[in-house]
C-alpha positions in Angstrom: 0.0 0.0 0.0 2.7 2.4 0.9 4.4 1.7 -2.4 0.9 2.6 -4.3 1.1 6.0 -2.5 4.4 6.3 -3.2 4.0 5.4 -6.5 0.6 8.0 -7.0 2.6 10.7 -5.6 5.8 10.6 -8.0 3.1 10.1 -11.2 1.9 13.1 -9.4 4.4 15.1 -9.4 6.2 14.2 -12.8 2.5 15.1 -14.2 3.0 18.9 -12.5 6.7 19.0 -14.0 5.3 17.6 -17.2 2.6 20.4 -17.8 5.3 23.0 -16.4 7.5 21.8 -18.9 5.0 21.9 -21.9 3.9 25.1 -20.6 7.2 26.1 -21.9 7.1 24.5 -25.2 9.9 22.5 -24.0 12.0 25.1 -24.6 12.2 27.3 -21.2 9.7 30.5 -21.2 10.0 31.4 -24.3 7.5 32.9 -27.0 3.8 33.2 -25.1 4.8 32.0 -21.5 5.0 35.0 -19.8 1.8 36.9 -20.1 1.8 36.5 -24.1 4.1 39.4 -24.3 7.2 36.3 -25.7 10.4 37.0 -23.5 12.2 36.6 -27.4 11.7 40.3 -28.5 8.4 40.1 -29.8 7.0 42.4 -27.4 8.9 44.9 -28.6 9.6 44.5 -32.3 10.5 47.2 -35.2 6.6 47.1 -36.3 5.9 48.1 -32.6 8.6 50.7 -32.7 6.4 51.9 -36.0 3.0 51.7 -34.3 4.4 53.9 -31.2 6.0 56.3 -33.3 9.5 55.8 -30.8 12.4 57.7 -31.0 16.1 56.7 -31.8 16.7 57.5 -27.6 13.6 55.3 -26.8 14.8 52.3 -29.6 17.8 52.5 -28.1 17.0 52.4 -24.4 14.2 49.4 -25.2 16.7 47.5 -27.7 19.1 47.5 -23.9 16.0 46.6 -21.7 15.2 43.5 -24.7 18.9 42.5 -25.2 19.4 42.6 -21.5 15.8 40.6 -21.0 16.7 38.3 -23.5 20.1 37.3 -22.2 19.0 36.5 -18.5 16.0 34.9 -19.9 18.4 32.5 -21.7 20.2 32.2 -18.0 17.6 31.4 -16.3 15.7 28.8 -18.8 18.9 27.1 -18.6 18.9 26.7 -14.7 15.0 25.4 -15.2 16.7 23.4 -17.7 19.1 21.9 -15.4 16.8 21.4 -12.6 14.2 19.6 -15.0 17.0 17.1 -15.6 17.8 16.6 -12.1 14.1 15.8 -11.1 14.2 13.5 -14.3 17.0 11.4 -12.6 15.6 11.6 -9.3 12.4 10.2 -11.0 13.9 7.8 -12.4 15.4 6.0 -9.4 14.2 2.7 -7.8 13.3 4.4 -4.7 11.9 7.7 -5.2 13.9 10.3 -2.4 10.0 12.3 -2.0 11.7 15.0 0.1 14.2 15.5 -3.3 11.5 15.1 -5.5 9.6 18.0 -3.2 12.7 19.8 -3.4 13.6 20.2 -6.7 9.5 20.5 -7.7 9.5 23.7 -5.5 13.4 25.2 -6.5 11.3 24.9 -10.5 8.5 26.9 -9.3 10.9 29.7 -7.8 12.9 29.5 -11.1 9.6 29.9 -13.0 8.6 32.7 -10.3 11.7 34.4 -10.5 11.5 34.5 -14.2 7.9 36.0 -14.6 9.2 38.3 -12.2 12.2 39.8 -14.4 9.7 39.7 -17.2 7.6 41.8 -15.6 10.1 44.3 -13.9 11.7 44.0 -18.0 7.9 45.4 -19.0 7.8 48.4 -16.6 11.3 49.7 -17.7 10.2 49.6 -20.8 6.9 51.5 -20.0 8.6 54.4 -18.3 10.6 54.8 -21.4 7.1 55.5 -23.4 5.3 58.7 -23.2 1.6 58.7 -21.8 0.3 58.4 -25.5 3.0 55.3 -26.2 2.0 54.0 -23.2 -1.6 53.6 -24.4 -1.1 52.5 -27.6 1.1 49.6 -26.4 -2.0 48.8 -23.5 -4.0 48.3 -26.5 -1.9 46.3 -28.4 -1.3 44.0 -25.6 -5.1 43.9 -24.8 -5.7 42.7 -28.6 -3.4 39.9 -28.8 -4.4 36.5 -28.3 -5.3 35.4 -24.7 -2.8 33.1 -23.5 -3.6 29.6 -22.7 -2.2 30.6 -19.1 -5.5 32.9 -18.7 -7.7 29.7 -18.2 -6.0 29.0 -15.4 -7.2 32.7 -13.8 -4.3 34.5 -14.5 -5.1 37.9 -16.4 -2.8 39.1 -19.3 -2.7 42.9 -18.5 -1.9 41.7 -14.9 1.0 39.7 -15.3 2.2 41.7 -18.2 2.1 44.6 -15.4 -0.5 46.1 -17.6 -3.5 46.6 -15.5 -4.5 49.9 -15.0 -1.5 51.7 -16.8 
């Protein structure tokens, strides 16, 4: 009996990583995971930089916001990365170590926290570099792009894009 729940719990979990994982098109957080905005440059791409009418200082300061973005994103996708592998192998043991399992399930979730977090500090930089009219026009943009799947789940796309109310 105790290997049954034993047994439940690690289908359990792998389950959780699993959708994590997929979440991220098996790739990290990339295009669509956080908030729909894509943490690849396609929040801020050269036909937004037409639509808001920026500047050459604002393209500038955005393009070091995005390149800077962009490289930690890589970073950290490659510590999920790492982590996914290491509660693969735990996973895959005779004996499943739960309080490992437990472990390295909650050190993704921080990872994935900690990521959405950048993301969204990354979205505000970018915002005070816009002017009040910018600022708009990039609200409505983002409010007529695809919902993400991630919305379902009750997480709003203005909200986690740091969006709401701005």
């Amino acid at each position: 009996m105790k290997t049954l729940a034993a047994l439940v719990a690690a289908v359990s979990i792998v389950a959780f990583a699993a959708l994590a994982y997929a979440d991220m098109d098996g790739h990290g957080m990339g295009s669509g995971m956080m908030c729909g905005c894509g943490m690849d440059g396609q929040m801020m791409g050269t036909d937004h930089f037409k639509i808001l009418n920026l500047d050459e200082q604002q393209k500038a300061s955005i393009g070091e916001i995005k390149s800077r973005m962009m490289k930690e994103a890589i970073k950290r996708t490659a510590d999920m990365r790492i982590v996914q592998i290491e509660l693969k192998d735990l996973l895959s043991q005779d004996a499943v170590d739960m309080k490992a399992v437990e472990a390295k399930v909650r050190q993704l979730g921080t990872l994935q926290t900690e990521m959405r977090l950048f993301h969204i500090k990354a979205m505000e930089d970018i915002r005070t570099k816009l002017t009040p009219e910018q600022r708009k026009k990039l609200k409505e943009m983002i409010e007529s792009r695809p919902r993400p799947m991630m919305e379902g789940m009750g997480m709003k796309h203005d909200q986690d894009c740091g969006m709401q109310g701005k």
